[in-house]
C-alpha positions as CSV (number, residue, x, y, z in Angstrom):
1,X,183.0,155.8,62.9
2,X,181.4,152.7,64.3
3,X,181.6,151.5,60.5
4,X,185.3,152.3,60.3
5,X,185.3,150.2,63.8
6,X,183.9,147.0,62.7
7,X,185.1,146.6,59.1
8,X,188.8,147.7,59.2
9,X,189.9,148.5,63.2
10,X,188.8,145.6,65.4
11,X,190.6,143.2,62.3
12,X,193.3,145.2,61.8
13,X,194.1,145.3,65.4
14,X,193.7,141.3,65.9
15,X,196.3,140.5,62.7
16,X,198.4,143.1,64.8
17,X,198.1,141.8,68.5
18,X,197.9,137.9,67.2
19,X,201.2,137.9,64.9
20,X,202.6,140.1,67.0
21,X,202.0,137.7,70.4
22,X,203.4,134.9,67.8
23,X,206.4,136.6,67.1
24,X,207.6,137.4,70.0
25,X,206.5,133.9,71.9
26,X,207.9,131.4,69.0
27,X,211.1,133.6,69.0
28,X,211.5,132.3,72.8
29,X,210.3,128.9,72.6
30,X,211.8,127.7,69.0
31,X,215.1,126.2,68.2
32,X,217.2,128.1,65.7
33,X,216.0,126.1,62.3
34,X,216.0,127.5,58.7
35,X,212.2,127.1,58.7
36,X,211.7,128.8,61.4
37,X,214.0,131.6,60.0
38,X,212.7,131.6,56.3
39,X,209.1,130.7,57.0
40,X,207.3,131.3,60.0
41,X,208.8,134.4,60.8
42,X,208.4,136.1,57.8
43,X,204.5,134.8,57.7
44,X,203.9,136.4,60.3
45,X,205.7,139.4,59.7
46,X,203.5,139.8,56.5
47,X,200.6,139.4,58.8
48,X,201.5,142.0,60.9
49,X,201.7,144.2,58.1
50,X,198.3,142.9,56.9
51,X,196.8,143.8,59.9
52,X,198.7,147.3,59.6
53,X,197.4,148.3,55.7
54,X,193.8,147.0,56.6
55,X,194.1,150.4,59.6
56,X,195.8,152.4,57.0
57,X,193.9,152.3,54.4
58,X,190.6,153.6,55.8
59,X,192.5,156.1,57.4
60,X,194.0,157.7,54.5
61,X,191.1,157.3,51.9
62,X,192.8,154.7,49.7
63,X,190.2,152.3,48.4
């Protein structure tokens, strides 16, 4: 368990509570702008669901 903890938790969590924190404060403190519509937010949508896979995949076995 403390294994799983280190190597795919405590990263997983931080892509999840960092892009997450992003999301939510540029999405309140940017002007509407295409780049901020077709590039940051999807970045760090895709790092949200980076931090998601890296806690899935130890869960389920998937190497």
């Amino acid at each position: 368990m403390n294994r799983f903890l280190l190597n795919r938790l405590l990263p997983g969590l931080a892509y999840l509570g960092l892009s997450w924190f992003l999301l939510l404060w540029l999405n309140f403190q940017l002007p509407v702008s295409p780049t901020v519509h077709f590039v940051v937010l999807p970045t760090l949508m895709l790092l949200s669901t980076l931090g998601a896979a890296l806690i899935w995949q130890k869960g389920t076995g998937c190497q």
